[in-house]
N, C-alpha and C positions, 0 to 999 in steps of 0.2 A: 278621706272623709266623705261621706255622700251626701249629697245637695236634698234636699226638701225641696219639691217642687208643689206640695201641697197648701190647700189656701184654707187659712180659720174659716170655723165654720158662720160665722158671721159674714165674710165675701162669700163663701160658697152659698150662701141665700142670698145676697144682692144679685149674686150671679144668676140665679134662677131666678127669681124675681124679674131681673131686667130681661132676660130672655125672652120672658112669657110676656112682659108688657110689651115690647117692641114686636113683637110676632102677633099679638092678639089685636093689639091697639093703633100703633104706629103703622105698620104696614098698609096695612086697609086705607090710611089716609094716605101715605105716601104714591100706591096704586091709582087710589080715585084722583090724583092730580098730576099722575106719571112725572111726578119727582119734580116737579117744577113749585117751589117755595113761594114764590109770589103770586103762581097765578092759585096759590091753597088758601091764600090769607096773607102771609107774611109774619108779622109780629103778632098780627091779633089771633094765628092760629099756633103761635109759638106760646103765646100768654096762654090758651086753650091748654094746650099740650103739655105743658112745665104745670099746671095748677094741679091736673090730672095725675103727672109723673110724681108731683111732691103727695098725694094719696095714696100710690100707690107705693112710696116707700125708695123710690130710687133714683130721687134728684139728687143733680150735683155731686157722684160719687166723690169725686177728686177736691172736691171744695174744704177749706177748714169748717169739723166742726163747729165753731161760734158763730159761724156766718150759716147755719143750715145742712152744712155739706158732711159727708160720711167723711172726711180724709183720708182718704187713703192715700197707700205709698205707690212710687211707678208702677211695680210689680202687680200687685195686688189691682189696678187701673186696667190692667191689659186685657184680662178676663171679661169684666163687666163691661169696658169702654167697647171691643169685639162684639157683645150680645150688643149693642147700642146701634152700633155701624151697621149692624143687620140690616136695619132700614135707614136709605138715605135721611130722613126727616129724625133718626133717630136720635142722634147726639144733639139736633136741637130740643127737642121734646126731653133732655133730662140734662140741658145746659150746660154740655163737656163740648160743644160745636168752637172747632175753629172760626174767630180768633179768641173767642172771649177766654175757651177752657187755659188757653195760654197765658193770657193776661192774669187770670185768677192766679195761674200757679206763680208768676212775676211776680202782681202785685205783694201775694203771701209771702215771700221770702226778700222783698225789697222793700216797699210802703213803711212808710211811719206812721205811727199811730194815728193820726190825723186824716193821714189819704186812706188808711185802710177802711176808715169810719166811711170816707164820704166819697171813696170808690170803689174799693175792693169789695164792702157788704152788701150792694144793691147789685152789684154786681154777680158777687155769687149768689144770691138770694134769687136771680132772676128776674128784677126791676127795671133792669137797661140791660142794653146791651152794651160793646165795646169795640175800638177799633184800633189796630197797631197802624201805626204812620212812618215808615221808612222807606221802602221802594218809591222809586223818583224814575221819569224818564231820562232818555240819554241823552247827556251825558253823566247825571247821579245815578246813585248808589242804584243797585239791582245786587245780580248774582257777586256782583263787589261792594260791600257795604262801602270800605275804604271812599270814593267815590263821593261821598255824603257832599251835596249843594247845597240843603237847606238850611239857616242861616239862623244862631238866634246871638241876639248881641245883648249886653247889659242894657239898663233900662232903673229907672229909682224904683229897686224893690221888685226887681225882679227884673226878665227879661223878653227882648220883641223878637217873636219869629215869622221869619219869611222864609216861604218855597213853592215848591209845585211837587206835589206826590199823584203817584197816582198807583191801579191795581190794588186798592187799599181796600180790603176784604171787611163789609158791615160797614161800610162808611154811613150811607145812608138807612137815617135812623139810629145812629149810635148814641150814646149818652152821653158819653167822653172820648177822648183820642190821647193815645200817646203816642207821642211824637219823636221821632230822632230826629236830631240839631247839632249842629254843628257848631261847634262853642269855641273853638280854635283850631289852630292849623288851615290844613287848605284840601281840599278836594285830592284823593290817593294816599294822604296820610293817615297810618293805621290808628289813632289816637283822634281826641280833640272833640267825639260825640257824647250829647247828654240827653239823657231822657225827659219827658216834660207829660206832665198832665195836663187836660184844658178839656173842661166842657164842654162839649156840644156847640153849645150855641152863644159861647163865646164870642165878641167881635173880631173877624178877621179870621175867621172860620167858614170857607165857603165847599162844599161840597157839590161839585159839576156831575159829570156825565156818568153813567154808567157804562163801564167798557164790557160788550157783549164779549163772552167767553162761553166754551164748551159747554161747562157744570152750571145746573141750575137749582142747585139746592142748596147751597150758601145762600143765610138770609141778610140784604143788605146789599148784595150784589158786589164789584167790585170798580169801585170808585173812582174819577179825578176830584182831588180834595191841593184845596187853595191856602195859603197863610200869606197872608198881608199884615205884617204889624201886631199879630197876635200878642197880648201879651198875657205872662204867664209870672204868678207871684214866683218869690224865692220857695214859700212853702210849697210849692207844687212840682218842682224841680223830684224827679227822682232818681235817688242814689245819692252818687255825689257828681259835681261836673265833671266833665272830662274821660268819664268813664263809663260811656254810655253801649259802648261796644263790648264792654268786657259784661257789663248786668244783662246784656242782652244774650248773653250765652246760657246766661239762667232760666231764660225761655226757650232758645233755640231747639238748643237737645234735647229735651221732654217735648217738647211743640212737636219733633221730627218724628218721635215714638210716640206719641199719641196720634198723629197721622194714620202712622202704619197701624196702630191699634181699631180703626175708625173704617176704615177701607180695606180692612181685611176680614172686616163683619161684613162690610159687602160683596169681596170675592167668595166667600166663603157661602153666602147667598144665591152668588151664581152659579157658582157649583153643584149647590144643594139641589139645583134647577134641572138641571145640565142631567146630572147624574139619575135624578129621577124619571128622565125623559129616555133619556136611553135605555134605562129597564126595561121599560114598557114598551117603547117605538117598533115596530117591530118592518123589518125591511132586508132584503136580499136573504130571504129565508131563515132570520134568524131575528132575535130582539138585537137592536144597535149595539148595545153595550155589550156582546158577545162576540162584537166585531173587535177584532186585533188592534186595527188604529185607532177605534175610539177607545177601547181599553186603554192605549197610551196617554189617549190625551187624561182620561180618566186619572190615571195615575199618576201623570207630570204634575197635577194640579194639585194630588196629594202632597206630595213632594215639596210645591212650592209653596203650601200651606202649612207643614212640618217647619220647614225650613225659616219661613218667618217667623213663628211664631221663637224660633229656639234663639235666632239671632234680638229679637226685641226681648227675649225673657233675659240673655247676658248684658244687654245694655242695659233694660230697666233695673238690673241686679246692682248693678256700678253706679248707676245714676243715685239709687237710694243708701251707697254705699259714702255718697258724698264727693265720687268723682265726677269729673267734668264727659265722662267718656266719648272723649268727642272722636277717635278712630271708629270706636263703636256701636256708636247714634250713627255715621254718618253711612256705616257699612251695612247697619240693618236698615236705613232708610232707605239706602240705591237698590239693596235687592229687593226689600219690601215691593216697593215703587214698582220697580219693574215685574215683580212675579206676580202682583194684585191685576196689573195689565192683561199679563199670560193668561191668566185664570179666569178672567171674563171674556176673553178673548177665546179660551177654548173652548169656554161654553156655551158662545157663538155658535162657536162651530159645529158643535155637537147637535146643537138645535136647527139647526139649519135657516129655513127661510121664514120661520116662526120667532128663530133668536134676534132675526135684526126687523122685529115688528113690534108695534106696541104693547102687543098680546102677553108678551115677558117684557118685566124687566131689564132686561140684560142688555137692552142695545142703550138705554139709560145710563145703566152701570157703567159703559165702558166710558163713555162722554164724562161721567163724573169721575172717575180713576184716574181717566188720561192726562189731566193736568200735575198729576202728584210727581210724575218724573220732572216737572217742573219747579212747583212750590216747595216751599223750603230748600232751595238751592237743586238747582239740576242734576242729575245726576254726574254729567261729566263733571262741574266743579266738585263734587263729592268724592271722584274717582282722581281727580288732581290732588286731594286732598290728603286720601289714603295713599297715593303714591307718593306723595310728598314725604308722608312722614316714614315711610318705611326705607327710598332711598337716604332720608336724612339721618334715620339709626342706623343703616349700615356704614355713613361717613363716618358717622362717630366711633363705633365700633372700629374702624379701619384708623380714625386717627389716632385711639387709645392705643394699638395693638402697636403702634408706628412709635408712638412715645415710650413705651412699655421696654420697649424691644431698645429704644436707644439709651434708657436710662441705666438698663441692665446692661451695657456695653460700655458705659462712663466711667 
């Protein structure tokens, strides 16, 4: 049976649409401030940018309909979110920007009626911003959620949480936080976490330092964020208790492909760059790109732009399919991750000593990329992961064929 890879023509205009806004509009801003968020404005040019995006027709792709948003499916997100990514500033500018696009898509498929009113719709409307709260330093939860230190304990009518998080992506200046807590068990046990809502400016809500990192285009920076006694109603609890770890998968694997969708607008950028320079350059008697090695790089880059996009198109395919595809999220994230790397990275190289200058983009790009073999799990726990489960279906396979074999012998 042959696959439809084609998009209703209603995506295929958002998808132009958003192309031509992020290339006309977005760029130009993100250029005059060389990718650096705060020092453009921050929120007051993100409030700019989102007012402009929802005129021009292509806010909030991925958001529910009743909240503003086009809804779309994985699939159908990978298109339009890539035209977005084009420009760093651009997933803010049409509010699919890590963390909040991730929380939208939690919030929508977990929230109760109540929270959805008085988080999820300002949220996807553009109003506040949002921040996820689970990475702790060591010895809590990081590349090992299991790990979880942060504490919430009952309380009349709800419950008090205490911890130390920090790396907490839009901390400052969020509007809410959700929180992972720790509601039972002990620290390394895979169960026992619960998700929690809380305002802002909640008491027992303190947001510290900002920890300098590579990328500067995440708005809100990347946070130490404090709970002292926070407390947090029964109604604000989300999910159910206990099962904070399993709802959080509901974010994880879309969060991981929308990454790769977002930053491979930007490799894709710097290639565009890359590529165009070496037509024209012209050196050792020939134009660059007639040269044999840059041809390679040329075409490695194609390669690993084919290639992502074919691996996110099979996971977003599973994802909207209703599975969890977590072998598949995690295998298009690692090579994502790493081929978005390569591809600004050749196009360093291609550029020469103009690529790692202000003049391009590209020495930006690589500083904002480099972190992703990081974020949302390292690559090596990724690669633990997938070997995991493929040594574990061959035990299985090898214990059935072992049972099989003696039952037929009985």
């Amino acid at each position: 049976m042959a696959i439809d890879l084609t998009y209703e023509p209603e995506v295929q205009t958002l998808i132009e649409k958003t192309r031509n806004f992020t290339r006309d509009y977005v760029v130009p801003l993100e250029d005059r401030y060389l990718g650096n968020i705060a020092d453009a404005g921050g929120d007051e040019l993100r409030i700019t940018m989102q007012a402009d995006a929802k005129r021009a027709g292509v806010f909030a792709p991925h958001a529910p309909v009743e909240f503003g948003g086009h809804g779309l499916n994985m699939s159908d997100r990978a298109p339009v979110f890539e035209e977005a990514g084009y420009s760093l500033f651009g997933p803010i500018a049409l509010n699919l920007a890590a963390p909040d696009e991730g929380n939208v898509h939690m919030l929508a498929h977990i929230a109760s009626p109540m929270q959805r009113e008085q988080f999820l719709a300002p949220l996807a409307r553009g109003e506040l911003r949002s921040a996820f709260a689970m990475t702790e330093p060591a010895p809590g939860a990081g590349s090992d959620p299991s790990a979880l230190t942060t504490k919430a304990v009952r309380a009349e009518g709800g419950w008090k949480i205490s911890g130390h998080k920090w790396l907490i992506t839009g901390a400052d200046g969020a509007g809410f936080f959700i929180i992972m807590a720790r509601t039972s068990g002990q620290p390394g046990n895979r169960g026992g976490a619960t998700m929690f809502l809380a305002p802002a400016d909640s008491a027992g809500i303190e947001v510290g330092r900002h920890i300098g990192t590579l990328d500067k285009a995440m708005i809100g920076g990347h946070c130490e964020v404090f709970f002292d006694n926070l407390f947090v109603p029964d109604e604000n609890v989300l999910g159910a208790v206990d099962e904070g770890f399993s709802y959080a998968q509901v974010r994880l694997g879309p969060a991981r492909m929308t990454h790769v969708m977002r930053w491979l607008g930007a490799a894709r950028r710097a290639h565009d760059i890359a590529v165009l320079r070496v037509a024209q350059r012209a050196g050792f008697g020939s134009k660059l790109g007639d040269l044999g090695m840059v041809q390679k790089m040329v075409a490695d880059n194609e390669i690993d732009i084919a290639a992502t996009r074919a691996l996110l198109t099979n996971a977003c395919f599973l994802l909207d399919r209703g599975s969890e595809a977590g072998n598949e999220t995690s295998i298009a994230k690692t090579y994502g991750a790493e081929a978005v790397f390569r591809i600004v990275d050749r196009a360093i190289q291609m550029c020469g000593g103009i690529g790692v200058s202000d003049d391009l983009p590209l020495a930006r790009l690589s500083r904002e990329v480099r972190p992703f073999r990081v974020y949302d799990g390292p690559s090596e726990v990724h690669r633990w992961a997938i070997a995991k489960r493929a040594v574990g279906q061959a035990k299985r396979a090898v214990n059935n064929n072992v049972h099989a074999t003696s039952q037929a012998h009985a």
